[in-house]
C-alpha positions, 0 to 999 in steps of 0.5 A: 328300641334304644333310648335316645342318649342324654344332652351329658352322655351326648357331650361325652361321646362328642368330646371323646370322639374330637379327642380321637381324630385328634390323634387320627389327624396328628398320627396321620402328620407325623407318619408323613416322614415313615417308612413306606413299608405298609403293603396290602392296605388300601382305601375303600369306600361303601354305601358313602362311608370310607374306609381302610382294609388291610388284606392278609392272604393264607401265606402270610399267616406266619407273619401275622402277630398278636402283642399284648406283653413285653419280655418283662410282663409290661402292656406294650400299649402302642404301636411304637413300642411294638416296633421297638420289640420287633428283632433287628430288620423287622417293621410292621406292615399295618398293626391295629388295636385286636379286642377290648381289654380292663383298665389295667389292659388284661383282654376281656376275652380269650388270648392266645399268642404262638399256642399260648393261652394268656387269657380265657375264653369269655362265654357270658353275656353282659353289658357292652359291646362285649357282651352283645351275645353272640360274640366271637374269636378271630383265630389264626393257623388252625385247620384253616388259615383265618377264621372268625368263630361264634365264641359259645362254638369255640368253646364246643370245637376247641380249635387249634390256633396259633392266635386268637382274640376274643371280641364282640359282638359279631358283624357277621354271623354266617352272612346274616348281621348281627341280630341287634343291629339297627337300620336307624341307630345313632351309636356312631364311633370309628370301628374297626373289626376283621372278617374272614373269606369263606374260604378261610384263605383270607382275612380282611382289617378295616377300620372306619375313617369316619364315626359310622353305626354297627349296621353301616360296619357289618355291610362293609363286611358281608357286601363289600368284602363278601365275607359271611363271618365278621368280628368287632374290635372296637370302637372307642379306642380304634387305631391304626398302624399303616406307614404306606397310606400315611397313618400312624394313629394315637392316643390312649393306650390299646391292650391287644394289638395285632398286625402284620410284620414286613420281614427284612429285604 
């Protein structure tokens, strides 16, 4: 059983968790005047909780990027700085934070941009939702389009991927939620995470609307969207980039960012 949190702990995550819809409900604001160029996102109730998933098919794997650097070795940090890095006529359809990341916003896990390894895969258990064994990779342009792999599996495999982020722990591990997850937990934040579809042919973005628990989250995955692998993103600096549904989400910086580029006409 997890130990009730303390009256300090709870007044913390009450008061970080107001600071995030802040910048939810300003981003949300400010987004009224961009661009409608989200496409492939929309909004999605389950089991009373609502959501909103961002659906990527097989050929616009091409067009799906991760960010972490810009030309000079900086963090981009945000969403508007990865638009400012995008070449002359591209946008973003939808971008969301992709993986948890140190205090000077090197990933915590693997990263790979365009067959590149920037950071190494991350094997050990630990404390944090990090290293909730067992955790996972996100990995793009492989032997199939998408696929969400146990990270201890990955490491055995040593796939081909043109992305990858590592993240944890897992949602869902071959149709099953992650063994720790609890029925009655009272861990609440907005989440966000990506699940792949059997057939590797699709992937699936979502993140939570409201503060919901990491069981609520893993049935999105598994019974909403029908997905029998799922990966955890985050859930303290959850955000989200989607001009089309009006969100332009705020606030501290992201290290990984990972979101699909709208090509010019």
């Amino acid at each position: 059983m997890s130990k009730p949190p303390t009256t300090k702990r709870m007044m913390i995550a009450t008061m970080l968790e107001l600071q995030r819809q802040l910048g939810v409900a300003i981003g949300m604001v400010f987004a009224m005047g961009l661009p409608a160029a989200s496409e492939g996102c929309s909004r999605m109730d389950h089991d009373g909780q609502g959501y909103i998933v961002c659906q990527v098919e097989a050929a616009q794997e091409p067009d799906l990027q991760l960010w972490q650097y810009d030309q000079d070795g900086a963090p981009l940090n945000s969403f508007n700085n990865v638009r400012k890095s995008l070449p002359a006529g591209q946008d973003l359809s939808f971008a969301m934070n992709a993986g948890m990341f140190h205090p000077d916003y090197r990933p915590v896990g693997l990263l790979v941009i365009d067959g590149q390894e920037l950071a190494p895969l991350n094997p050990h258990a630990g404390e944090g939702n990090f290293g909730m064994l067992p955790n996972g990779v996100f990995c793009t342009g492989g032997a199939r389009a998408f696929q969400v792999i146990e990270s201890r599996a990955y490491a055995k495999t040593a796939p081909d991927c043109r992305l990858a982020t590592q993240s944890g722990p897992m949602l869902v591990i071959d149709g099953a939620l992650h063994p720790r997850f609890l029925v009655d937990s009272d861990s609440r934040y907005i989440r966000n995470g990506v699940g792949v579809s059997p057939d590797g042919q699709t992937a699936w973005f979502a993140i939570s609307n409201r503060p919901v628990t990491f069981h609520e989250f893993g049935r999105l995955f598994r019974d909403g969207l029908g997905v029998r692998d799922a990966l955890y993103f985050d859930g303290s600096i959850s955000r989200l980039y989607a001009p089309g549904l009006n969100r332009a989400d705020f606030g501290r910086s992201m290290g990984p960012m990972i979101g699909l580029v709208a090509q010019p006409g």
